[in-house]
Structures are given as C-alpha cells and as structure tokens.
DRENDO-1510 file (C-alpha; in Angstrom, 1 decimal, always signed):
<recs>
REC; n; res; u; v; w
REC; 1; UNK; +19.6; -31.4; -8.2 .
REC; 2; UNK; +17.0; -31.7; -10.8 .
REC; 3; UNK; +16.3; -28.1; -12.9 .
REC; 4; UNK; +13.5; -26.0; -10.9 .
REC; 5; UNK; +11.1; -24.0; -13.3 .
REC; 6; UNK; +10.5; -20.9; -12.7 .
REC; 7; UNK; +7.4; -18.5; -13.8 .
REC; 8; UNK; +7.1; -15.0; -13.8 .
REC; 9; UNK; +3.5; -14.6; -15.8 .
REC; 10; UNK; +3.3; -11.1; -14.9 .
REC; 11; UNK; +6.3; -9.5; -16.2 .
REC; 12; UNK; +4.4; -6.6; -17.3 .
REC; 13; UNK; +4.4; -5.3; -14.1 .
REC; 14; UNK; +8.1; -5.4; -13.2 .
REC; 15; UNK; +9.5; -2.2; -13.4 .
REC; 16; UNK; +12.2; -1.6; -16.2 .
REC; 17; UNK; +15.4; -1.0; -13.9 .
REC; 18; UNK; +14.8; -3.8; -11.8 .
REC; 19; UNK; +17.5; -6.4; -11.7 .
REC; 20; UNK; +17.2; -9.9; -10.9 .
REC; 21; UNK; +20.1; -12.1; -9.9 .
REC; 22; UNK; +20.7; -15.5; -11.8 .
REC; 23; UNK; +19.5; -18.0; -9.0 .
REC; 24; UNK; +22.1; -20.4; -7.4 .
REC; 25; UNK; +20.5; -23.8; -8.8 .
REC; 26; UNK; +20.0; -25.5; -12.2 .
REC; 27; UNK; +17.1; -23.7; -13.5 .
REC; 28; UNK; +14.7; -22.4; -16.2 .
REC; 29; UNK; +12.9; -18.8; -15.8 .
REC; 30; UNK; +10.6; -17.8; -18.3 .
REC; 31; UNK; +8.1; -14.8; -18.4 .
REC; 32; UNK; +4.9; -14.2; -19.5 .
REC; 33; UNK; +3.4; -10.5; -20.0 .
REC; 34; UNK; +0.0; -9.6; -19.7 .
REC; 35; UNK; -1.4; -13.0; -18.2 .
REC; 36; UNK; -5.2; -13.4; -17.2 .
REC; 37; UNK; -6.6; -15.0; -14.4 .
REC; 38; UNK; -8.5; -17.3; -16.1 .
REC; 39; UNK; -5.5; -18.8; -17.8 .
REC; 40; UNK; -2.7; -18.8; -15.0 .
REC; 41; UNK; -3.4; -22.5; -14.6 .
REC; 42; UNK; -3.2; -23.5; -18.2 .
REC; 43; UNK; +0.5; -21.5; -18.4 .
REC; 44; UNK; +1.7; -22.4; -15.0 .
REC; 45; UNK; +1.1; -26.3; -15.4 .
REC; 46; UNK; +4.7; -27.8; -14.7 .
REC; 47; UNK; +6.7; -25.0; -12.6 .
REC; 48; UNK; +8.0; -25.5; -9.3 .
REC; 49; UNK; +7.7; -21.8; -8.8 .
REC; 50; UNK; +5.8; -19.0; -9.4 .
REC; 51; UNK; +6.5; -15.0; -9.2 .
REC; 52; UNK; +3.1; -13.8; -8.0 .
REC; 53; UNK; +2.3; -10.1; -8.0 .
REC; 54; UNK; -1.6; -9.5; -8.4 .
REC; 55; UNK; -3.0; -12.6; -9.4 .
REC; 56; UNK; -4.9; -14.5; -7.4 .
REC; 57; UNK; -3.7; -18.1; -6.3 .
REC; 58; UNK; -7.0; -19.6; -4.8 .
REC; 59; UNK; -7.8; -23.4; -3.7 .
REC; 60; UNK; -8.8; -24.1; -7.4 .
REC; 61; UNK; -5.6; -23.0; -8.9 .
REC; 62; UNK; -3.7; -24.6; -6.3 .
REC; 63; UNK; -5.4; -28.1; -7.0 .
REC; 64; UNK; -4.4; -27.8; -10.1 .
REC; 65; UNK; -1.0; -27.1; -9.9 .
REC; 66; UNK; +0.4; -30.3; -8.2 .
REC; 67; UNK; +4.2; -29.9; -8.7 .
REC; 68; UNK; +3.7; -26.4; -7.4 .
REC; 69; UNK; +6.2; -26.0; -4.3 .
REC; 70; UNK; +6.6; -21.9; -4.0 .
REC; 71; UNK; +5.3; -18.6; -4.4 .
REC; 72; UNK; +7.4; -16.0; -4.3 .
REC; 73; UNK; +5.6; -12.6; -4.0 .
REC; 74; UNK; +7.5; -9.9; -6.0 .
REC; 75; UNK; +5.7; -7.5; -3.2 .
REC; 76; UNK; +5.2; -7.2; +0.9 .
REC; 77; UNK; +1.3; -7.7; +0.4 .
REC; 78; UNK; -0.3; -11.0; -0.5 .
REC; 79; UNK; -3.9; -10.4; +0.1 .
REC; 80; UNK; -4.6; -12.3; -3.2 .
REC; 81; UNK; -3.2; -15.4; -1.9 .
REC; 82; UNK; -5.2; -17.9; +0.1 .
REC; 83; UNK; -3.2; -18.9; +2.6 .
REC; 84; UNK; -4.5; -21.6; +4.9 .
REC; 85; UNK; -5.2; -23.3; +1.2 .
REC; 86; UNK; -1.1; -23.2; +0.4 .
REC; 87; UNK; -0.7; -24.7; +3.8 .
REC; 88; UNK; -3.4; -27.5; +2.8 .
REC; 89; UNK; -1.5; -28.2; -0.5 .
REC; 90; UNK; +1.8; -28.3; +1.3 .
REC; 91; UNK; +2.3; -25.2; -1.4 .
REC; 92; UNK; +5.0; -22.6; +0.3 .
REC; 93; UNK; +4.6; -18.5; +0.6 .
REC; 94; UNK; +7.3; -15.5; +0.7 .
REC; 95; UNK; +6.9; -12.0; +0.6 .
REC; 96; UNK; +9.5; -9.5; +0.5 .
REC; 97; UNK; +9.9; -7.1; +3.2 .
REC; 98; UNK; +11.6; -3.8; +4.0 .
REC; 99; UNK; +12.7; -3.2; +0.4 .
REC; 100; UNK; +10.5; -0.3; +0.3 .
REC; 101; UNK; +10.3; +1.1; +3.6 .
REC; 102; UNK; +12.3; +4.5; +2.9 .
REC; 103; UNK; +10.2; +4.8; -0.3 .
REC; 104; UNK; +6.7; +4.4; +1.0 .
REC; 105; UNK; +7.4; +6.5; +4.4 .
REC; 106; UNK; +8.7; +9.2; +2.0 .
REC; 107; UNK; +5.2; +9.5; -0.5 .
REC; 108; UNK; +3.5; +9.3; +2.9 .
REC; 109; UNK; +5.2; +12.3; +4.0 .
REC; 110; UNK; +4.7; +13.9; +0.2 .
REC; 111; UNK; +0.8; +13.7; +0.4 .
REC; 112; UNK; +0.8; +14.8; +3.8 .
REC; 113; UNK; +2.4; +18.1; +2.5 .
REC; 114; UNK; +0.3; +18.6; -0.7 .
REC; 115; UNK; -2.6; +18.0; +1.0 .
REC; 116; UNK; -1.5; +20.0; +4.7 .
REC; 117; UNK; -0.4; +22.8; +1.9 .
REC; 118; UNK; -3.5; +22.5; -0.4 .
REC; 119; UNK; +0.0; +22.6; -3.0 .
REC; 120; UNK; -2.5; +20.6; -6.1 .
REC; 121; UNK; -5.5; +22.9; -5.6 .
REC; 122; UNK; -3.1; +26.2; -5.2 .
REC; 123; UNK; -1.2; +24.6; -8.3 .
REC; 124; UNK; -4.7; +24.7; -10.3 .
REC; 125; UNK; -5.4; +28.0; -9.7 .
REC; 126; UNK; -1.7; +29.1; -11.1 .
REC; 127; UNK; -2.6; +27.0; -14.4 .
REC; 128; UNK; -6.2; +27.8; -15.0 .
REC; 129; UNK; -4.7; +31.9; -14.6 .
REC; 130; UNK; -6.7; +32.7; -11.3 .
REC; 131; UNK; -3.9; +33.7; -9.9 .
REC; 132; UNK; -2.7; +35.7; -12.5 .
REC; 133; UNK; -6.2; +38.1; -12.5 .
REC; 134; UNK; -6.0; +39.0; -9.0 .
REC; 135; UNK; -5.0; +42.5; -7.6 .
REC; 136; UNK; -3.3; +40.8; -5.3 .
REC; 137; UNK; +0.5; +39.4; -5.3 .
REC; 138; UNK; -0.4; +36.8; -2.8 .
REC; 139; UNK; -3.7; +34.0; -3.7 .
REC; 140; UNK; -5.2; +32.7; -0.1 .
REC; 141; UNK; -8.1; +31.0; -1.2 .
REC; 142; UNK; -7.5; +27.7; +0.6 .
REC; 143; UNK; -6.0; +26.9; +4.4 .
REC; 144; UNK; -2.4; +25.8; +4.8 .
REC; 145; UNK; -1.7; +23.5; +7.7 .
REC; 146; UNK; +1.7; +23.2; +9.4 .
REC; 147; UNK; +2.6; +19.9; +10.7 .
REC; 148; UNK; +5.1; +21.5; +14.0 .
REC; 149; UNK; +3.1; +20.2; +17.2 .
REC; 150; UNK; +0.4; +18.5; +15.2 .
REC; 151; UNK; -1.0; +14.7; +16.5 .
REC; 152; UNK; -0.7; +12.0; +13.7 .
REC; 153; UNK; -2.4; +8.9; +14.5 .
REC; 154; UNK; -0.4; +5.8; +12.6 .
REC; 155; UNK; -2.4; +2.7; +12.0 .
REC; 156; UNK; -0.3; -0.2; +11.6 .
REC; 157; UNK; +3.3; +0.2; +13.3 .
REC; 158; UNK; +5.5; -2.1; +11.0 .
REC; 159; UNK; +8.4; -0.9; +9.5 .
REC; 160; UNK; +6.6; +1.4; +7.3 .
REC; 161; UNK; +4.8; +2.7; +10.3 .
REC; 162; UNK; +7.9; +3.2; +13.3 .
REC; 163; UNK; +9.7; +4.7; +10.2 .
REC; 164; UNK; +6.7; +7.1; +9.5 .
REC; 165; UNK; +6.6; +7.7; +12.9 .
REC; 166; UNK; +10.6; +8.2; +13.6 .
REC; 167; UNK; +10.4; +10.9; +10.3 .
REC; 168; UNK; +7.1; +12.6; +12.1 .
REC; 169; UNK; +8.8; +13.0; +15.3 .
REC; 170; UNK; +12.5; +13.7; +14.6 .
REC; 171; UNK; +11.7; +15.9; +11.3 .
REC; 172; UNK; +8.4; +17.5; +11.7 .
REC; 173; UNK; +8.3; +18.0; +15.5 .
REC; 174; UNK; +4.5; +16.1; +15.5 .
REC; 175; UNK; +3.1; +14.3; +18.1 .
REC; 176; UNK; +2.8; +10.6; +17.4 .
REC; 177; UNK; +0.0; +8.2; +18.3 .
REC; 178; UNK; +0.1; +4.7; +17.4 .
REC; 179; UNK; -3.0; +2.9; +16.9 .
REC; 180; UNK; -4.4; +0.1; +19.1 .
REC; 181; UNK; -5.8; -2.8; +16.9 .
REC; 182; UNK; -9.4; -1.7; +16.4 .
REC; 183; UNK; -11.4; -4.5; +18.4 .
REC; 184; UNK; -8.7; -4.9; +21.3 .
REC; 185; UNK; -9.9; -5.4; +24.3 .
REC; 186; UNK; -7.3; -4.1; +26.1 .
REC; 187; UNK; -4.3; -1.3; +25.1 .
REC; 188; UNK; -1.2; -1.9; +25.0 .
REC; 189; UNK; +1.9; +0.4; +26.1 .
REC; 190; UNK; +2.5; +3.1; +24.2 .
REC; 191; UNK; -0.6; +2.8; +22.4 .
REC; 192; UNK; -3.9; +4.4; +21.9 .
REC; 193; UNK; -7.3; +3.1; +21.7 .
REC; 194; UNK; -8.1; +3.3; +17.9 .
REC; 195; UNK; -11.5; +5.3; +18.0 .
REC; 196; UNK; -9.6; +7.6; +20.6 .
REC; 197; UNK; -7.0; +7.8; +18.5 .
REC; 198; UNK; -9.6; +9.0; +15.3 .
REC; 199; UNK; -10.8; +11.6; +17.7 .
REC; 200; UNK; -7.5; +13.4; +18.6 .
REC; 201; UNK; -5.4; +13.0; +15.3 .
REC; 202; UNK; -5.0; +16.0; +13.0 .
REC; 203; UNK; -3.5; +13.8; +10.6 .
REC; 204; UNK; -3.8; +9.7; +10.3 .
REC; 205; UNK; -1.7; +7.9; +8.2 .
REC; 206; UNK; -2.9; +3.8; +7.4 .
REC; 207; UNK; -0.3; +1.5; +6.9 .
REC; 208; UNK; -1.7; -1.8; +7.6 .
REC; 209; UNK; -1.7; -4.4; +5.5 .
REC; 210; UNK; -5.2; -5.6; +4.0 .
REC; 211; UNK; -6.5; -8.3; +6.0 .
REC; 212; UNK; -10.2; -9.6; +6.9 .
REC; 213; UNK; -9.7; -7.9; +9.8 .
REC; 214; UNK; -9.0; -4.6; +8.2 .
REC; 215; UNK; -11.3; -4.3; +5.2 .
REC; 216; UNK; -13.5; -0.8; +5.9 .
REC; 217; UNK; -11.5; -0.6; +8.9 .
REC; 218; UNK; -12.3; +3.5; +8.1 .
REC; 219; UNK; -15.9; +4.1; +7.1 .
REC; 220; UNK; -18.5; +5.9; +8.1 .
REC; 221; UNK; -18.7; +5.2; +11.8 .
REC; 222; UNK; -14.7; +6.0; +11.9 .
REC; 223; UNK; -15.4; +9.4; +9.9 .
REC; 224; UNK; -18.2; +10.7; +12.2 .
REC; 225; UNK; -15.4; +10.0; +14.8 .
REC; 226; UNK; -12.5; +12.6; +13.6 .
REC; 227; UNK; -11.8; +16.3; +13.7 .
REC; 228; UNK; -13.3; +18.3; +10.3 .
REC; 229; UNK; -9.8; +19.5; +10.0 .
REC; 230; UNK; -8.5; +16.0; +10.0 .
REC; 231; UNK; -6.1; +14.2; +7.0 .
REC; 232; UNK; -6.6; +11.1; +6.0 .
REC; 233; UNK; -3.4; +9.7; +4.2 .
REC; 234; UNK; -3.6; +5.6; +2.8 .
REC; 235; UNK; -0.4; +4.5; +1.8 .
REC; 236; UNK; -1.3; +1.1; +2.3 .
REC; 237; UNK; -3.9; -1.5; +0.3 .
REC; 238; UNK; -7.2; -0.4; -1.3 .
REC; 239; UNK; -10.2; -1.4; +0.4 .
REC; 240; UNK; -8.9; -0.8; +4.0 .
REC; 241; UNK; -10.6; +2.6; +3.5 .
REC; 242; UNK; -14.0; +2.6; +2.3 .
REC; 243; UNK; -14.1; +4.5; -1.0 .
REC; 244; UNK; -18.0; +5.4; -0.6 .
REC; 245; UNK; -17.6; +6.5; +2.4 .
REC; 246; UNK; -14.6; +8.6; +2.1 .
REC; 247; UNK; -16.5; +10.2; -0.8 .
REC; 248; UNK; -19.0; +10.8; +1.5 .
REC; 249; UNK; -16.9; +12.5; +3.9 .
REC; 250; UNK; -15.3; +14.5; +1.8 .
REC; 251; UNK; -18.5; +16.0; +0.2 .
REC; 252; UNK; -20.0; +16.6; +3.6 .
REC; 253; UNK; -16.7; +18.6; +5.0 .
REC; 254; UNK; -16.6; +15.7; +7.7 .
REC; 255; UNK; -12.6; +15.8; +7.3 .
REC; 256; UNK; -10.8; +18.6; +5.4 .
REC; 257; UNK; -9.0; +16.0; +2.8 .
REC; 258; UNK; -7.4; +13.0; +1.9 .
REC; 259; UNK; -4.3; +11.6; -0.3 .
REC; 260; UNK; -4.9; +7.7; -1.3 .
REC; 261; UNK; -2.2; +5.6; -3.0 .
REC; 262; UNK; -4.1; +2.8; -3.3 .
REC; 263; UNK; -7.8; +1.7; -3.9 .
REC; 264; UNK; -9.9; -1.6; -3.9 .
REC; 265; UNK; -10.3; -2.0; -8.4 .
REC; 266; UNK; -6.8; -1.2; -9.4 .
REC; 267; UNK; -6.5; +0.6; -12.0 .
REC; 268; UNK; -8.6; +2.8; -10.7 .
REC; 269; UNK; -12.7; +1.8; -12.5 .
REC; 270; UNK; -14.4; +5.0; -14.2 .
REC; 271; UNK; -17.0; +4.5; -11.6 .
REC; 272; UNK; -14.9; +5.1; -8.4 .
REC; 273; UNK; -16.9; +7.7; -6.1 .
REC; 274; UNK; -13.7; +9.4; -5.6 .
REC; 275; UNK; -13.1; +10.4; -9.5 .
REC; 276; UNK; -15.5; +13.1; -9.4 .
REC; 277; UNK; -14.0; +15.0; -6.4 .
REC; 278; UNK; -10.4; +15.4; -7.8 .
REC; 279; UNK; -11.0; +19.0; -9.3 .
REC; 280; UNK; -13.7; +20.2; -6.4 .
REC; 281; UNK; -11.8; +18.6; -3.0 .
REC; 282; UNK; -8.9; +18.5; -1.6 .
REC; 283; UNK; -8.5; +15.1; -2.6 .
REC; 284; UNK; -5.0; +13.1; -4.4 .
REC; 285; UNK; -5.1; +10.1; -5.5 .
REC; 286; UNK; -1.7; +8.3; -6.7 .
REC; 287; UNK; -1.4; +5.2; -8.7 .
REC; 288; UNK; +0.3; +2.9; -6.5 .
REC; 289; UNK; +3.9; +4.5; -6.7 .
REC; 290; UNK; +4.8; +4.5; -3.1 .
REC; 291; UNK; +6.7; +2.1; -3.5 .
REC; 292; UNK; +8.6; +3.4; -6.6 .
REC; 293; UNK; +11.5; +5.0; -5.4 .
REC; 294; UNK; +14.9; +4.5; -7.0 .
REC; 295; UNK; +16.2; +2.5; -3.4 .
REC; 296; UNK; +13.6; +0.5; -3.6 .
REC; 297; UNK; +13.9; -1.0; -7.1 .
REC; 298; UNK; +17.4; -1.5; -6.5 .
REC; 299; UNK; +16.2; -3.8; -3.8 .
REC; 300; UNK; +13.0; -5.7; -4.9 .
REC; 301; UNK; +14.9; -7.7; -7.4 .
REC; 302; UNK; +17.6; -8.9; -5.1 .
REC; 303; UNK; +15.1; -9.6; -2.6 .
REC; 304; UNK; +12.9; -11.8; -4.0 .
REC; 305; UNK; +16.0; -14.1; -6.0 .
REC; 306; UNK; +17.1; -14.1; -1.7 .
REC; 307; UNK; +14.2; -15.9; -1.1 .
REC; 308; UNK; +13.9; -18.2; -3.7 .
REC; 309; UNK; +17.4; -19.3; -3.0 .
REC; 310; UNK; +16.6; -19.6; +0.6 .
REC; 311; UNK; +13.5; -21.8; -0.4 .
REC; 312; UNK; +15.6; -24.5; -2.4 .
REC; 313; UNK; +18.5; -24.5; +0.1 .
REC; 314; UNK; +16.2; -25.2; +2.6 .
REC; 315; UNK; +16.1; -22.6; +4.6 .
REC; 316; UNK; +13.2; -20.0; +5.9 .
REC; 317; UNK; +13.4; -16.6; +4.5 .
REC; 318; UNK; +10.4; -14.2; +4.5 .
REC; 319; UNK; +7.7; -17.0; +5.0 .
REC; 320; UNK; +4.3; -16.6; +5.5 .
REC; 321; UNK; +3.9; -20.5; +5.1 .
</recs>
C-alpha cells in the first residue's frame, strides 16, 4: 500500500491531553497550527486526508484538492462541510460520535442549575460585598427554581438528548418532553408537537445538530410561545437559537433566563447582542466546553484514528458520505 498523507492544519485546536494512536498503514501526519481559510487549499494540495475541525471544505476547495479521498471530523458536527459537494467529488466524510455524550449531558445539567439557582448572579452579589452590608444573614434578591416535578422540553433526542433525558428523569425527578421536529406534519409516539412543547416546558434544553432545517429554529415567534418563567439551555451549535432574538427576550422578561454554550461567530464578536446582558440578566454564556470533560478527551483521539483506519481498510465507520 502506497504512504497515505495525512493533515491536521488545525492543530491549535486539539486539546493538550488528547492522544492520537499511530494509524495501522504506511503513513505521513503532519500539522499545521493556526491555518486560514483562505490558504487551506495551498497547504492541503497532495494529502489523501484531512483532520477537519472548523474550517470550511466547500465545492471550491474540493475542486481543488483532487487526490483528496477523506475528511475526518475531529468533532460530531460538520455543519462547515458541504456535503452533497463531497458526494459529487467522490470525497468521503466521518464524524465522531458518542465520545462526548457524558460530557455534554453533564454542562447541560450545570447551566440548568446556575441558571434554575441564579448561582452566577447570587455569586456577584458575594464579590461585589452586597451581601456582606446587609442586616440580614440570608440575601434573597433573585428566585431559585427547583427542578423536582418540573417539564423539560428536549429538542433533538440523539444520544446527547435520551441521555439528558435519562439524567432529568432518573436524577431530578422532571417530567420529560421530547420534541416533535418542528414542521412535522404529524407526531410521533412519545412525542410532543414542538410549539406545544415551547408552551408547557419550564425548562428546554436544544441539542440538535445545526442544519438548514434548524437555523433560528428559536426566535421570536418560538419566544412569544413559552412560559416567562421558562429556561432556555443551548448545548448544541450557535445559530440554532437566534442571538437577536434571545437578546430580545431576555430584556423584555419574555423567559426568565438562558445558558448558551455555543453561538453563530465563534469566538464570541464584541458586537454579540448578548454581551451586554451578562452583568444585568440571568444570562451564561460558556465558550464551547461542553464537550471538555476529562472522558471525553480520552476518547476523541481514539475515535477519530478508528475511523480513519476503518476508511483505508475499507470499511464504514461513522460516515456521513
């Protein structure tokens, strides 16, 4: 077998303590740090493979990358990848799943209690000495929501969501609703009619991937629609909730808070709406750590190697093309 080339020309975003496996064929890997869009096709020309984790492979790049044969996404999403113009080019796609499943269902569950507990705004008021000038031992100056016998509505029941929902159930004692897809025209078993679903829900969790189908899936029609007590918690892709619009909710008490992992410009642009509300709301915003956890890293990099080998030896692992 002739020696595969392999790219990874965004090693600056592989965590530290991940460990990659040596690949079971003749082979060159090489890594790149800090790699622009506008030059991925000038450093990539010549690799059989490339380890994709926010740069965008589109038609262009793909016609000019002809000995391209795989992209291996060092992540579940691959919303920057066209993928009916790999299938054109003959160009193959795998994504890793479940490495990160505990992780993410766990931060879910983390800004559902901070924000159910108002823990960062209480937390502010013990820093900035408010606390400390009462006459009182105790400071009450924000609700605290229990989440025994409340309804949380999950949207998007793969493993991230059944294992939310198994967590919510078994370790919280909530009532679960799943979400029907938004435009179905009918509901399936043991689900509820999304904009139903909006209405009851005292807490709603998204954990869909980003599709067409699901950019502004929540915006300002979806908002009107749920309780002013209600919790929005994204723990999936930026852009499936509408940042203006959850700015706007939030500054006209339409839902009582939010937690976001996740938004549309990442890192997060100066400009986003939500900035402003971080000190005033109960608002959190995390930078994209959901997936973080220590189980998880030890996964990711024997994940990913898996399906690589799987490609070359001819077999279907984790593909999306």
């Amino acid at each position: 077998m002739q020696t595969l080339k392999i790219l990874s020309p965004e090693a600056h975003t592989d965590h530290k303590d991940i460990i990659f496996p040596t690949p079971n064929f003749e082979h060159e890997w090489k890594k790149l740090y800090g790699t622009k869009q506008e030059d991925l096709v000038k450093v990539a020309q010549g690799y059989d493979i490339l380890v994709i984790n926010k740069l965008k492979i589109t038609e262009e790049v793909l016609q000019n990358l002809p000995q391209l044969k795989l992209i291996a996404m060092l992540a579940t999403g691959y919303n920057n990848i066209d993928v009916e113009a790999c299938r054109r080019h003959g160009v193959a796609l795998c994504n890793i799943r479940g490495y990160g499943t505990e992780s993410v269902a766990e931060h879910a569950f983390s800004l559902m209690l901070a924000l159910a507990r108002n823990i960062g705004r209480y937390s502010n008021k013990v820093a900035d000495l408010t606390w400390s000038k009462q006459n009182n031992f105790r400071l009450m100056d924000y609700p605290v929501i229990d989440l025994f016998n409340k309804k949380l509505l999950i949207i998007g029941y793969g493993a991230i969501g059944k294992r939310i929902a198994q967590i919510a159930k078994n370790g919280f004692g909530m009532e679960v609703l799943i979400a029907e897809r938004k435009e179905a025209s009918s509901i399936r078993d043991n689900r509820i009619a999304f904009n139903e679903g909006l209405k009851q829900a005292d807490f709603i969790i998204v954990s869909c991937p980003a599709v067409n189908e699901t950019i502004n899936l929540i915006s300002e029609e979806e908002f009107k629609l749920m309780k002013t007590s209600a919790l929005l918690i994204n723990i999936a892709r930026g852009g499936i909730v509408d940042e203006t619009a959850l700015a706007n909710a939030l500054k006209n008490d339409q839902i009582m808070g939010a937690a976001i992992d996740t938004v549309a410009i990442e890192p997060i642009n100066e400009n986003n709406p939500l900035l402003s509300l971080l000190k005033t709301h109960n608002l959190i915003i995390t930078p994209h750590i959901a997936w973080l956890g220590d189980i998880a890293i030890a996964n990711i990099g024997k994940e990913l190697v898996a399906n690589i080998n799987a490609f070359v030896e001819g077999e279907e692992r984790n593909r999306v093309v």
